[in-house]
N, C-alpha and C positions, 0 to 999 in steps of 0.2 A: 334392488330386488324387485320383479316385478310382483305387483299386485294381482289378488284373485278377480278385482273388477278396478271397473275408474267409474269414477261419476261426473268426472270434466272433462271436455276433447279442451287441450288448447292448441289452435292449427293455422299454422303459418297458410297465408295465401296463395300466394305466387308459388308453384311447385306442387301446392297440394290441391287446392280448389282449383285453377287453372292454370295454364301453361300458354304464354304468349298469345292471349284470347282463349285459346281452348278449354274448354271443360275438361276436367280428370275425371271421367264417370267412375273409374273403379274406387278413388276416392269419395265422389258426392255419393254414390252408394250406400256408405258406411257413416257418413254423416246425416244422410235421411233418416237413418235407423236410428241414430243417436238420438236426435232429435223428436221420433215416435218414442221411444222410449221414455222421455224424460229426463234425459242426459244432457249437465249445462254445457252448453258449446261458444265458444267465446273465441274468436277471430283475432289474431295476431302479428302484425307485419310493419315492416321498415317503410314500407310505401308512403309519402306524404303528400303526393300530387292532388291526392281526392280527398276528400272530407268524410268523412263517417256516416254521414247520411247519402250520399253518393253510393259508397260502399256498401250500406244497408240496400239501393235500390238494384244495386248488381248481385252481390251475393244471394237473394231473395229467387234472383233470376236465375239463375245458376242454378241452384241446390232445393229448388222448389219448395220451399217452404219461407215462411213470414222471417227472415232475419233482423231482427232489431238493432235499432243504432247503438242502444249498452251492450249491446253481442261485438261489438268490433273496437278494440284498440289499434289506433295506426300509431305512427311515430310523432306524426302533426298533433295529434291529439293529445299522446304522450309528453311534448316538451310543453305545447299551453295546460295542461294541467299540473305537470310540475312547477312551472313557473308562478302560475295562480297561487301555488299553496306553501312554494318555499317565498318569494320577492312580494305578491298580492299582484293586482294589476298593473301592467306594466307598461312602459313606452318602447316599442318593438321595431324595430330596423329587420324588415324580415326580406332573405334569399328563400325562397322558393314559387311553388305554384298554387292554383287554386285553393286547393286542402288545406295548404298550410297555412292561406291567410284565414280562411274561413275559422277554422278550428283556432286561431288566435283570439279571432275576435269573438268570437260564441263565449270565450272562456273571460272575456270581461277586457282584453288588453286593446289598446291601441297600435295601430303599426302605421307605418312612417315610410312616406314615396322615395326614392332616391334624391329629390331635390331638399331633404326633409331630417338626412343625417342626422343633423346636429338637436335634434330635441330625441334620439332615441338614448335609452338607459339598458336595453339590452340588443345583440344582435342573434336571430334564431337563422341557422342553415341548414336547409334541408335542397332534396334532389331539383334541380332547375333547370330544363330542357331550354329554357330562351334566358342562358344566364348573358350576360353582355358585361365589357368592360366596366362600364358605366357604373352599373349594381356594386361592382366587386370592387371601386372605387369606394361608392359609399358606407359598404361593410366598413372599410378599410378606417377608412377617416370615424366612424365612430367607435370602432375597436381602440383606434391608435388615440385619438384625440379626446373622445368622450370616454373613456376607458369605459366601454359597454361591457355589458356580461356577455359571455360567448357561450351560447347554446347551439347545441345541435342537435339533429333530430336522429343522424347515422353517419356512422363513417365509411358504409358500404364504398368502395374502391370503382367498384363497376355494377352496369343493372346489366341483368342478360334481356337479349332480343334476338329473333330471329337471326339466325348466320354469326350469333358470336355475342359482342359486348356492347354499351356504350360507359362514359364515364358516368359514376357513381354521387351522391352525394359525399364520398369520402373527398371526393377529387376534389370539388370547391373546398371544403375545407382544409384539404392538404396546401392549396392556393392561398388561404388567407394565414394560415399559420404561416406561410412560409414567408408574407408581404409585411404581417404585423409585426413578427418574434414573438407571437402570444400563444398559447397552448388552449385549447379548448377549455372553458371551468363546467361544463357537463354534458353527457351525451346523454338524452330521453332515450335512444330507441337501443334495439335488441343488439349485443347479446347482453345488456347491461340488466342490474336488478329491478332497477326502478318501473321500467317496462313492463316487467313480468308481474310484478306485485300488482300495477294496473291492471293484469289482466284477471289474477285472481281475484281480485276485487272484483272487477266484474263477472267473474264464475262464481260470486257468492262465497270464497274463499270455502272450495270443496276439500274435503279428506283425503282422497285420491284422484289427483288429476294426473291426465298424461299432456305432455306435449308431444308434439306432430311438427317435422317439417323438413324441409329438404336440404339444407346445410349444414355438414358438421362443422362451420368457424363462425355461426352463428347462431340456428336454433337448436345445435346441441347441444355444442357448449353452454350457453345460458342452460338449460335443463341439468346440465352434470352438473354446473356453480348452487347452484338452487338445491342442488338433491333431490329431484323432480323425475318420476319414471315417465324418459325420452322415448322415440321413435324415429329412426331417418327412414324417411319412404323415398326410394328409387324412381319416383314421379316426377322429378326437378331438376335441379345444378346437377344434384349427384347420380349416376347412370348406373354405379357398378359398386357392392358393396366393397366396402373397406376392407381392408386384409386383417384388423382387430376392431373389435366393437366392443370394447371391453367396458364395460356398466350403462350401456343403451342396447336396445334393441333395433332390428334391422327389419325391412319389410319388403317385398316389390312394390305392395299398394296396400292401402288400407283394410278394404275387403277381402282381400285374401290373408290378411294376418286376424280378422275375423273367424275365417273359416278355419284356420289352424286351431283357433282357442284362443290365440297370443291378447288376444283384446274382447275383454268382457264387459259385461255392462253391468253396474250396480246402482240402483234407485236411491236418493235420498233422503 
């Protein structure tokens, strides 16, 4: 059921704040206002390349306003905080890029070079643009050999870019599954619970929040799992509404579901 107002935007990135570089203005629009308003706004997305504080110095830029690093849940930040609070600090055999080791190590663990396997106790994979053999040998050997814990950050399949696709953090993982015979033992990032709980946590766990964002096999679903009043906005992956939208709501863009009514604002 939709509510008479929200007092939480939760808004997927990629699709909603920007699209391959680009600003959504008719999105950041309705997020300026959020944010005059007094409405907690908390950043949510699969991305792990960046760091949170990166993302705070982008987002900021974008949306013209002070975006704080507790305003943003990535997926990088997602598996080192799960991992901090299920295992404590940890020894880390980590696939991916910047973000993700950052946000490792901020969270108190150690992570571990390729030549260095054999002392990690868990392996975390996330998306990795200069993934090489190499790497995906020493997953391999500490998966197989040091029966590591296998975290991952996403099973995204594919990231969109300009003209189409490239492979996904799902893809590396479908690769180690498929080298080790081992099954992942958790996924941090969306469409899963654990992610989204982070993020209410960081919205100060509001009464009414919505989530925002441009995938139905990923930020909707997690909102229909949750019981969570959704939104897909037509700014992203998805270009054309659904033929059923049956317990989310549909938008072209944010500020025009503003101006309909469909999304109110209520103070906390």
């Amino acid at each position: 059921m939709v509510k008479e107002c929200y007092d939480s935007l939760i808004l997927d990135v990629d699709g909603v704040v920007w699209l391959e570089g680009t600003n959504i203005e008719e999105n950041i629009r309705l997020i300026r206002k959020a944010i005059d308003e007094g409405v907690s706004v908390v950043f949510l997305t699969n991305n792990a390349t960046r760091s949170r504080k990166i993302y705070s110095i982008l987002l900021s830029d974008a949306i013209g306003r002070e975006i704080s690093v507790s305003q943003i849940v990535n997926s990088a930040f997602s598996a080192a905080e799960w991992l901090k609070r299920a295992k404590g600090p940890s020894r880390v055999f980590p696939i991916g890029e910047e973000g993700l080791i950052v946000e490792l190590q901020l969270a108190g663990h150690l992570t571990f070079g390729i030549t260095e396997w054999r002392y990690a106790d868990v392996v975390v994979v996330g998306l990795d643009r200069y993934i090489t053999y190499h790497k995906l040998m020493a997953a391999h050997k500490a998966l197989t050999r040091n029966n590591a814990f296998f975290l991952i950050t996403n099973r995204d399949p594919a990231y969109p870019v300009t003209g189409g696709t490239i492979p996904g953090a799902g893809a590396i993982v479908s690769f180690l599954e498929t080298s080790t015979g081992r099954k992942v033992d958790h996924n941090a990032g969306k469409p899963g619970e654990w992610i989204l709980k982070l993020a209410l946590e960081h919205a100060g766990r509001p009464e009414n929040p919505l989530l925002v964002g441009d995938r139905l096999d990923i930020d909707i679903e997690m909102g229909l799992k949750a019981g969570i009043d959704s939104m897909l906005v037509l700014t992203g992956v998805t270009k054309k509404p659904p033929e059923s939208s049956m317990g989310y709501m549909v938008a072209k863009d944010l500020y025009s579901a503003y101006e309909k009514g469909i999304i109110r604002f209520c103070k906390r």
